[in-house]
N, C-alpha and C positions, 0 to 999 in steps of 0.2 A: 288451405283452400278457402275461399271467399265465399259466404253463406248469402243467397240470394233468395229471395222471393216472389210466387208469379202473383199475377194481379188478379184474382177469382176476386179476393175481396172488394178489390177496388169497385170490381165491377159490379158487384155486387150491390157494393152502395149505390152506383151509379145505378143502378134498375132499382134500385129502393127509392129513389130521392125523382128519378122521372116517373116511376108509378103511384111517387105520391104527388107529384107536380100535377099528373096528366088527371088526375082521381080525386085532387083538393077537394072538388067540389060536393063529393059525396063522402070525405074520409071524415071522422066527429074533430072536435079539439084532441081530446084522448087517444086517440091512434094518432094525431100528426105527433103529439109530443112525445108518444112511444116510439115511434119511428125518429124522431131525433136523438130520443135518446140512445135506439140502438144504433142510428150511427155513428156520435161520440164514441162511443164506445168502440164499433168497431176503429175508431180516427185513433183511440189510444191504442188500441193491441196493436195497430200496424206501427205504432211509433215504438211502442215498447222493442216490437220484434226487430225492427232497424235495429236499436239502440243494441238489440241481445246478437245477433247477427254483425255489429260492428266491432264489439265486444270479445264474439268466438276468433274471428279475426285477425284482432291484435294477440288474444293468447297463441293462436297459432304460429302469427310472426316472430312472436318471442319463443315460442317454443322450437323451432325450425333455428334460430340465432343460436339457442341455448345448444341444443345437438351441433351445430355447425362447431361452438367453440368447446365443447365436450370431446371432438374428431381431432380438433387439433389439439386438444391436451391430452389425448391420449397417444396421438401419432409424435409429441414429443418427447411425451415419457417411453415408445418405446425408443423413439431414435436412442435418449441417454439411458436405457435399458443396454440399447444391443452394444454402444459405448464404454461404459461402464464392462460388460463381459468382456470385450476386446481388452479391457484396459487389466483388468483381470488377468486373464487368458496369458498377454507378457509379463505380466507383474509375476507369475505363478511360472511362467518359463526362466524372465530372469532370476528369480530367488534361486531356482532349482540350479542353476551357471554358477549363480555368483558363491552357492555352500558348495558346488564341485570345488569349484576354485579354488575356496576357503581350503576345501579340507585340502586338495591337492598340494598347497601352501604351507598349512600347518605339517601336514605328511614331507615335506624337502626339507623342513627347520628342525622337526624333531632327527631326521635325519642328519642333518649338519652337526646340531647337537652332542648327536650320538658322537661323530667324526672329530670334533672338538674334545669332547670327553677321551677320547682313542686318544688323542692328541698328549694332551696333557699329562695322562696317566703314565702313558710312554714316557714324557720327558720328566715325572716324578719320580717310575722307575730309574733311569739314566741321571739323573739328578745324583740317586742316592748310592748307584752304584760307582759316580763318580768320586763321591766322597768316600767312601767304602777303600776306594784303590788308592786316593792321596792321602789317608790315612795311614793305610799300610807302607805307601812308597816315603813319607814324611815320618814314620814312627820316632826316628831319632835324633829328632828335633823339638821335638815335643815339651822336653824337658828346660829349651833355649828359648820359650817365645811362642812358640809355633802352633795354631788353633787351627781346626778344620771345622766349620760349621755350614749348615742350608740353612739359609734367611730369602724370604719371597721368590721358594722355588732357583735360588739362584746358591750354589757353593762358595765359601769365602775361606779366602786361607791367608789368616792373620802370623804376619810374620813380624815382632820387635825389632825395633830398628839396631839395637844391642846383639840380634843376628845374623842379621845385613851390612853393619856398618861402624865402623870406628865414629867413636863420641865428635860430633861437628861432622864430618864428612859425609859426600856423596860417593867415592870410593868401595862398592861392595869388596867386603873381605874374603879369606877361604872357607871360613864355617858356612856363610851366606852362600858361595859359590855353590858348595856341596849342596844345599837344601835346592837350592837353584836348580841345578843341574836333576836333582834327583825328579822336582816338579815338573820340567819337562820333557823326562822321559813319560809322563802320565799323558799331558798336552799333546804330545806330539802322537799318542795313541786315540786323541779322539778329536778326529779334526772339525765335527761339529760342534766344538765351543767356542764360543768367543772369550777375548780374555780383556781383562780391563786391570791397568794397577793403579791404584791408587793410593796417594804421599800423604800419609799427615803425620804431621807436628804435637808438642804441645804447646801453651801458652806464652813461655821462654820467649823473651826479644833474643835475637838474632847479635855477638858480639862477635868481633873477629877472624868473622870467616870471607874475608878478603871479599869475592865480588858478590857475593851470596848476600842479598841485602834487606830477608826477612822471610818468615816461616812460610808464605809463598814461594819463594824462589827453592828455599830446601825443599819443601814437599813436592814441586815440581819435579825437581835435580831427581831426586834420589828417583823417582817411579819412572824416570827415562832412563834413569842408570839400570834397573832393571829390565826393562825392557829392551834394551841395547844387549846385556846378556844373554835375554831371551832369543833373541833373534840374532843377532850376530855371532854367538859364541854355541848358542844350543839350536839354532836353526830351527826354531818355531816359525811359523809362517808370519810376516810380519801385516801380512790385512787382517790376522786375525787379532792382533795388539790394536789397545789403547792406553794414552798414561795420561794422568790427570793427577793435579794437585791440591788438596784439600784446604792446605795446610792446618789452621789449630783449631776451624770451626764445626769439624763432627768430631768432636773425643766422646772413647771410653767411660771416662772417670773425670771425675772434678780435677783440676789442676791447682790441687791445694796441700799433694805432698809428691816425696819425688817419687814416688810408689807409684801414684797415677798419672804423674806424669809420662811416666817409663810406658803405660799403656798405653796413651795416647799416640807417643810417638814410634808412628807402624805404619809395614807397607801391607796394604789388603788387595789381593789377588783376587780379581770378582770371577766366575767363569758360571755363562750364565750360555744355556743350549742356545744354537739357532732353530727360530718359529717360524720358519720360512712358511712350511709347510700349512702351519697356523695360520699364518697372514693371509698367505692364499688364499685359504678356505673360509675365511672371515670375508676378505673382499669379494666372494662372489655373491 
């Protein structure tokens, strides 16, 4: 508000300065220059009071400015008050979704887990029961060659080629047939194995064996001759056969006498469960 002032003084002076005008002639030197002097003086306090009245004024403008910009600093700290809570408020709904979820998550994989582990132990079980039976069913060969062992969860039945087969030839013989025959009476009892043969050699170059034209082609030959027994002769199922040929690069034993050599050259019968069910359960 604008500080104003009425004119009593003015007028004041003005009746002081015409009663000393209208009076000169009877007023001494010493009261006229009393009378000037109090009018000076009243001439300063009304300057003074402008100057303190233009003064209140401006503090007011400024103070009126200062509240003005104090309203709006506070009207926008609350806007990013009420902001910030909203922001809050989702922040503290999404976390509470996103640990459901979490755990929900974690809770289907431990479960899987678990069904994985089901999984496994099952076919460790069946693993060992399988070897357990071509143990038994192979007992009489044992003494010709013949190993029954589990390597990476998977059965392996190491058969010497000197029980399979006449020296050079892919021709299985009758010792071999027997052992044969006896193996897939067990095969044909557990139709969820697969089966894989596998030909190797030893290190021996390859000499006059007509069209056979190195430890390749033998270790081929022979792990289809088997498998042609298997399936032709003992009615294995033939999608459940594989035959593969080594030939002399997975041995046994060093090929540096004929002892290890004799090791080397073998057919290994892999029979390794189907993970169907495994696979499945991985791929979802």
């Amino acid at each position: 508000m604008k500080l104003t002032f009425s004119t009593p003084i003015l007028a004041f002076a003005f009746f002081l300065l015409a009663a000393t005008i209208s009076s000169c002639v009877v007023l001494s030197p010493k009261k006229y220059k009393a009378l000037l002097a109090k009018q000076d003086s009243l001439n300063t306090g009304w300057t003074e009071s402008q100057l303190t009245a233009e003064n209140l004024n401006n503090t007011i403008a400024k103070l009126k400015r200062d509240t003005a910009d104090l309203n709006g600093q506070l009207a926008d700290l609350h806007a990013r008050y009420t902001e910030m809570d909203g922001n809050y408020a989702k922040l503290r709904s999404n976390s509470s979704s996103a640990i459901n979820k979490l755990s929900e998550d974690l809770k289907k994989r431990e479960q899987r887990l678990k069904e994985v582990e089901e999984i496994l132990r099952k076919r460790d079980e069946a693993t060992n029961q399988l070897k357990e039976k071509l143990q038994q069913a192979l007992l009489g060969f044992t003494k010709n060659g013949l190993t029954v062992e589990i390597k990476n969860g998977k059965v392996y039945v190491s058969l010497m080629d000197k029980l399979l087969f006449p020296s050079g030839s892919i021709v299985i013989d009758e010792k071999g047939k027997q052992a044969l025959a006896q193996l897939a009476k067990v095969l044909k009892e557990q139709p969820e194995i697969n089966i894989a043969v596998e030909g190797h050699t030893d290190s021996q170059k390859i000499n006059n064996l007509g069209q056979i034209k190195d430890n390749w082609d033998l270790s081929v030959l022979r792990s289809t001759s088997v498998v042609r027994f298997l399936t032709e002769i003992e009615k294995v199922e033939s999608v459940r056969m594989t035959a593969t040929g080594k030939g002399e690069f997975q041995p046994l034993a060093p090929n540096t006498s004929a002892e290890s050599r004799s090791k080397n050259r073998r057919i290994e019968i892999v029979l390794s469960p189907k993970l169907d069910e495994l696979y499945d359960l991985i791929k979802q």
